[in-house]
Structures are given as C-alpha cells and as structure tokens.
C-alpha positions as CSV (number, residue, x, y, z in Angstrom):
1,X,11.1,13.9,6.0
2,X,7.3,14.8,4.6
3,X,8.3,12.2,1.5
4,X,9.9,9.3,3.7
5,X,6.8,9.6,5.7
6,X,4.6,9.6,3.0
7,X,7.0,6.6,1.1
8,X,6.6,4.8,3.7
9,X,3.0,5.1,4.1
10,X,2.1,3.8,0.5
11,X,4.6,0.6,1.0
12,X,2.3,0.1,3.9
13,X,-0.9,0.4,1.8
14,X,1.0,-1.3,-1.0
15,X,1.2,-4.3,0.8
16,X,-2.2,-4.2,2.7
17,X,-3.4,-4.9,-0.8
18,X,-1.3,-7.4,-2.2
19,X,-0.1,-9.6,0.6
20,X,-1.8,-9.2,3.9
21,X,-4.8,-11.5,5.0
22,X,-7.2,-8.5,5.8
23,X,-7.5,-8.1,1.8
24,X,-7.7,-11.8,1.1
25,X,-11.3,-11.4,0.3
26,X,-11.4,-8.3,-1.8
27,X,-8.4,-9.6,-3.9
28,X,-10.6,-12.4,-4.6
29,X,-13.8,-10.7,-5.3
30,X,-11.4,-8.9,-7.9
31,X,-9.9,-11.4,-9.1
32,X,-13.0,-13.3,-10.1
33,X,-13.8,-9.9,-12.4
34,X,-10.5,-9.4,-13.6
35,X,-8.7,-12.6,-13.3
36,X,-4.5,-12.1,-12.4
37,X,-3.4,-12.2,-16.0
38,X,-5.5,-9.6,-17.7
39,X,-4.1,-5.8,-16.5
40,X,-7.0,-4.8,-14.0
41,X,-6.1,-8.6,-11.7
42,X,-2.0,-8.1,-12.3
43,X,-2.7,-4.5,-10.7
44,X,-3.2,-6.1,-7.2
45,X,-0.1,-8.8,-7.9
46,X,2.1,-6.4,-8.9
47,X,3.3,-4.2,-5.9
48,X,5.5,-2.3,-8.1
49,X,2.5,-1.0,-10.3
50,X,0.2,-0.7,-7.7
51,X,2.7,1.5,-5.6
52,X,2.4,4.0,-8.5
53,X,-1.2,4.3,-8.0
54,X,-1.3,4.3,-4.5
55,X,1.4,6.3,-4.1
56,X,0.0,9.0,-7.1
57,X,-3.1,8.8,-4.8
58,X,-1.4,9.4,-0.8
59,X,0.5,12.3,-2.6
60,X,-2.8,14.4,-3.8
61,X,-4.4,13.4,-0.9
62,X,-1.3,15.0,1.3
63,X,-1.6,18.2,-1.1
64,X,-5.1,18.8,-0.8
65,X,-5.5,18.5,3.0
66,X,-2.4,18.1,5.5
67,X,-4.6,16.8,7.8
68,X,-3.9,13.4,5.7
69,X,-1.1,13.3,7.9
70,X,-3.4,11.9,10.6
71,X,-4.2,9.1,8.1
72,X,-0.4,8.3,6.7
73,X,1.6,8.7,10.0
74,X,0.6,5.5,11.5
75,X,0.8,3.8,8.1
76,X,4.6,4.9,7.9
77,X,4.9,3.5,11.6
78,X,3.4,0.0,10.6
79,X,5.7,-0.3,7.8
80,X,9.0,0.8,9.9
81,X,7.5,-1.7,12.3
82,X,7.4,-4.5,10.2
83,X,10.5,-4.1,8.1
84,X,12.1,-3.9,11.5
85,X,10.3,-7.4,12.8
86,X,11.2,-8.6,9.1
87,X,14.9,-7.5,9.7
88,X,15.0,-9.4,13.3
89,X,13.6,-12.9,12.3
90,X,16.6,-13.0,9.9
C-alpha cells in the first residue's frame, strides 16, 4: 500500500512539472537555459524520465524520514482525484 501511495504521489509531482499551469513559469525559465531538445529541457518534457528522478527522490525522502508521509499523502490523493475526474469527462 506504502508503494501505491508513494506511486502515486510522484505521478502527481510528475505532472505538476510537466503539464500543470502552476509550473508554466519555471518550465520556461528552464527552458530558456536548457532549451527542450538538449537533455537538461527534454527532462521537464518527458514525464517518463522525469518520473525516474522524481520518483528516485520521494523514495529516499520516505526512507530517511516517514514523516514524508505528511508530504506524499495528499499528492497520491490529488492524483486519484484527477484520474478519477479524467475517467468521468470520458
């Protein structure tokens, strides 16, 4: 349950970087020192790469303290949330 929580949780964050508005303006600030088609820009177009590295970073996170939990719950919530609402528009 611990790993679908914390899956879910860096889909969330995954996301939050590399679609939703709220990062609009840091993915352009990045963009304009690492431009999409060099390997540091594709890193924030590429949800499957950057889910590694976000991923990688909620796991040590969860290891080192538990109380990360505080942190990832309501990430895993927004994402069953909004696959839900995705699954309902259909």
């Amino acid at each position: 349950m611990e790993y679908l929580i914390l899956g879910l949780a860096t889909y969330r964050l995954t996301r939050l970087f590399t679609r939703d508005t709220i990062f609009e303006s840091f993915r352009n600030w990045w963009w304009i020192k690492f431009p999409p088609h060099k390997k540091l820009g594709y890193l924030l177009t590429c949800e499957w790469c950057l889910s590694i590295w976000l991923g990688s970073l909620v796991f040590v996170c969860y290891i080192i303290n538990t109380v990360t939990v505080l942190v990832v719950a309501p990430l895993a919530l927004s994402a069953i949330a909004g696959l839900l609402t995705a699954y309902e528009d259909k």
